[in-house]
PAVOLUM-905236 format. One record per residue (C-alpha): residue in three letters; z, y, x. Coordinates in steps of 0.05 Angstrom, whole numbers, padded with zeros to 5 digits, always signed. Example, Ala and Ser with C-alpha at 12.3 -4.5 7.8 and 13.67 -1.06 7.14 Angstrom:
ALA+00156-00090+00246SER+00143-00021+00273
//
This chain:
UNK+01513+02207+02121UNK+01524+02193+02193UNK+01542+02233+02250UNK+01530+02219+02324UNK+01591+02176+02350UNK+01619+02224+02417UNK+01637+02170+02477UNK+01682+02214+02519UNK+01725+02174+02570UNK+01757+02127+02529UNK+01746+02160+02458UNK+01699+02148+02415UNK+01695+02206+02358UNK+01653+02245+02313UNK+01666+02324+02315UNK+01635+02366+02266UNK+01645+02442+02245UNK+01684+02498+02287UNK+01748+02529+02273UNK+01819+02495+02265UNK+01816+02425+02273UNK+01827+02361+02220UNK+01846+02305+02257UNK+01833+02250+02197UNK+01867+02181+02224UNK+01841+02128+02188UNK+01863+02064+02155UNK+01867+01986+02181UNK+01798+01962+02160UNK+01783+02043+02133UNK+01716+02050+02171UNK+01692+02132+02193UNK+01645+02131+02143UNK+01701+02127+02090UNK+01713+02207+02103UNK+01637+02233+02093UNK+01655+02268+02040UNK+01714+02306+02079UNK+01671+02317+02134UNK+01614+02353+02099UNK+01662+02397+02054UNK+01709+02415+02106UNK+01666+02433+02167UNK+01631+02486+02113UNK+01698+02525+02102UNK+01722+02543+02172UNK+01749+02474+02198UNK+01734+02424+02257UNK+01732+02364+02224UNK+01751+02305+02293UNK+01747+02237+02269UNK+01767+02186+02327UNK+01764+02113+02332UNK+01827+02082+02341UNK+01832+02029+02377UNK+01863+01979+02321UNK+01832+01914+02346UNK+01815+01931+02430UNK+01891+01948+02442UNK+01923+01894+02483UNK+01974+01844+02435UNK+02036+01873+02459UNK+02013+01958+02444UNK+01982+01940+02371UNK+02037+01980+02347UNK+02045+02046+02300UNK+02084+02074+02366UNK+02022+02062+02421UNK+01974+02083+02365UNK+02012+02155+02355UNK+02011+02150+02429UNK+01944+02148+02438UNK+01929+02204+02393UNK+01977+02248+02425UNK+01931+02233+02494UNK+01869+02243+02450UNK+01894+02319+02434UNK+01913+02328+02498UNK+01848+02315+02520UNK+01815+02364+02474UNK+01861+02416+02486UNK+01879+02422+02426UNK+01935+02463+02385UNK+01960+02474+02322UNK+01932+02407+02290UNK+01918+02388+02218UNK+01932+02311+02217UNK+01897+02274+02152UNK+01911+02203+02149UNK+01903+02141+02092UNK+01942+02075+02094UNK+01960+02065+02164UNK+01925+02127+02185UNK+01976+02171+02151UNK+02034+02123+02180UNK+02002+02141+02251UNK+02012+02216+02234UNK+02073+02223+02208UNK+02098+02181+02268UNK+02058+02226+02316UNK+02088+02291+02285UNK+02163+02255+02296UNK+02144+02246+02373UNK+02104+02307+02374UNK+02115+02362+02321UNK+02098+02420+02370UNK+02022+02405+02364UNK+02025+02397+02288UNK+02013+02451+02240UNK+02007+02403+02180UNK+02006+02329+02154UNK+01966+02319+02096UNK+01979+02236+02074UNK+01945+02188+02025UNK+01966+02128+02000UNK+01997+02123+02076UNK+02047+02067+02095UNK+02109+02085+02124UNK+02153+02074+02071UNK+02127+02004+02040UNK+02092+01955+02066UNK+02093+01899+02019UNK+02009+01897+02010UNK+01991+01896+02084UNK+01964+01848+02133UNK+01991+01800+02073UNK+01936+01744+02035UNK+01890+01722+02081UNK+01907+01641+02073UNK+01847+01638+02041UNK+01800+01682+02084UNK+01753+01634+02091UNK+01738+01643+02011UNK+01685+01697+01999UNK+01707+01718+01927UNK+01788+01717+01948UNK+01767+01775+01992UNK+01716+01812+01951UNK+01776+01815+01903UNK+01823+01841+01949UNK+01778+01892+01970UNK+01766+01914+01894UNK+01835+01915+01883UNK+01845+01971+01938UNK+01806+02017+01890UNK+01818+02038+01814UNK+01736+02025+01793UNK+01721+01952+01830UNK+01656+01985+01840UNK+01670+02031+01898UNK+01674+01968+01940UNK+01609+01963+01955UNK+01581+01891+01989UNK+01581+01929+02051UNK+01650+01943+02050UNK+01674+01877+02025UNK+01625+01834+02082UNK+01666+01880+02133UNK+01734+01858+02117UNK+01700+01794+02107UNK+01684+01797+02174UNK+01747+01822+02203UNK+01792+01775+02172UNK+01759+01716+02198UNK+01751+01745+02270UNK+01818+01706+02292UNK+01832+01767+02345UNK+01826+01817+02300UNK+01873+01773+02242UNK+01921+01764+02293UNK+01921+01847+02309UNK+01923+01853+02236UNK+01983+01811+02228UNK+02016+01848+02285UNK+02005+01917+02256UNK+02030+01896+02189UNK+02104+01874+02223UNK+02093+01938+02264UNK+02091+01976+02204UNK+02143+01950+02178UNK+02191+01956+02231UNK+02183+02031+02240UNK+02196+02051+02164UNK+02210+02126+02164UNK+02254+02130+02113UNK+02318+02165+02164UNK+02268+02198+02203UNK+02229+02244+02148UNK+02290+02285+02131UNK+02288+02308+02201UNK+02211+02325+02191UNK+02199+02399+02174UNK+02119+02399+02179UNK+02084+02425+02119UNK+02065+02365+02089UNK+02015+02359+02027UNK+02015+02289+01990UNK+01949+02262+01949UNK+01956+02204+01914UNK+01920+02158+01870UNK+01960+02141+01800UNK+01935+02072+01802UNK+01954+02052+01867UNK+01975+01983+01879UNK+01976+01976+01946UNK+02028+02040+01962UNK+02041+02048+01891UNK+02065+02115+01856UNK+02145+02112+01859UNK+02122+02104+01949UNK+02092+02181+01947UNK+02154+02204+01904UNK+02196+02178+01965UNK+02150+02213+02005UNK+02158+02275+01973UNK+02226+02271+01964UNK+02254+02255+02034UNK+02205+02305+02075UNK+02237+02375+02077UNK+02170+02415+02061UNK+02123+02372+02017UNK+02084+02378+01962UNK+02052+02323+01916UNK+01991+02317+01879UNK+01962+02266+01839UNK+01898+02243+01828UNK+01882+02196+01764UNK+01839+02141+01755UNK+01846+02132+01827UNK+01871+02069+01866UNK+01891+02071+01943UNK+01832+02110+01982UNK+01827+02187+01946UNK+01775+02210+01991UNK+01729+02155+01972UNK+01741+02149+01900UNK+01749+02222+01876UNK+01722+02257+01940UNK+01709+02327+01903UNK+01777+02332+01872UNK+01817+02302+01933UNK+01769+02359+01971UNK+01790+02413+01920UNK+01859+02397+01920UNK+01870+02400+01990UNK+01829+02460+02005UNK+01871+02491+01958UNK+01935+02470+01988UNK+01913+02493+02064UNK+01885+02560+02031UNK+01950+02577+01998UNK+01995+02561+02054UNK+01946+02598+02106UNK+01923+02539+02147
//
């Protein structure tokens, strides 16, 4: 599926749907396309589904940061007017919203986070001496998932390609330390969004005991777990991550 790519000042985005929005934020080398199943689901039942491009690898050296990246989407909902926001992140997209709703809960009505950084950040930006070897990355990118299949040649020639673009390693590199110097850990006890937590059971990269912290330090979380299911949900169970969070938003009135 693909949706016309909006070029609005300096966003690019796709919007789809009308009613409250979904901001979905997503991952390092997690293209649009990853959410087409969110997208399609969620602009039938009521919601604006907003999906902008952040700007991992065209921010200057010294802004490739989880801070400048929250930043920027608090200018991005400015700039749609928007209020009472439904954030939906994976991997570095959920770090980017649950750092946004610290800097800027009055806009957020919910956080809804998938294997998201934050809280460990062991797996990224790490293992690319050996970029240069096809295979060493088709593995990594199989390894992401719980069924080696999901990572499609498509997927694995794009991080192919982006780990041996030397600008966007070294951006790469930088968000990983980024990440890793704003861990959350004192700052989500503090965080009374609604939060709802979807993660995979076979996770390596975040793994498991990472959502349990989650769901243990935020104030108003709840966790669900999907089986069979490695770091990306959305992509490899897409009807039940679907179901499970339409649930959660219907029960708590979002």
């Amino acid at each position: 599926m693909t949706h016309h790519l909006r070029k609005e000042k300096n966003y690019s985005y796709i919007e789809i749907g009308e009613g409250t929005p979904i901001i979905v934020l997503h991952g390092l080398m997690g293209g649009l396309s990853n959410f087409d199943s969110v997208t399609y689901f969620f602009s039938e039942k009521g919601y604006k589904i907003v999906i902008p491009e952040l700007p991992i690898y065209t921010m200057s050296l010294i802004k490739t940061n989880v801070k400048s990246f929250a930043k920027y989407l608090h200018e991005f909902i400015e700039f749609k007017k928007f209020d009472n926001v439904i954030l939906l992140g994976n991997s570095l997209g959920g770090h980017i919203g649950l750092y946004h709703t610290k800097l800027y809960p009055e806009k957020i009505k919910a956080l809804v986070i998938t294997g998201s950084s934050g809280l460990y950040e062991s797996a990224m930006g790490g293992g690319y001496t050996k970029r240069s070897d096809y295979e060493v990355i088709k593995k990594k990118a199989q390894d992401v998932f719980y069924d080696p299949k999901i990572a499609t040649k498509e997927i694995v020639d794009e991080v192919y390609a982006t780990v041996n673009d030397r600008n966007k390693l070294i951006k790469t590199l930088a968000i990983a330390k980024s990440a890793i110097r704003h861990n959350m850990a004192k700052d989500l006890p503090k965080m009374s969004t609604p939060a709802c937590i979807i993660w995979g059971k076979n996770d390596t990269v975040t793994p498991p005991e990472v959502a349990e912290e989650f769901n243990s330090l935020l104030p108003d979380s709840d966790l669900f777990w999907i089986d069979k299911c490695g770091h990306a949900a959305m992509m490899e169970h897409p009807d039940e991550f679907n179901e499970i969070l339409y649930a959660w938003l219907t029960k708590r009135n979002f």
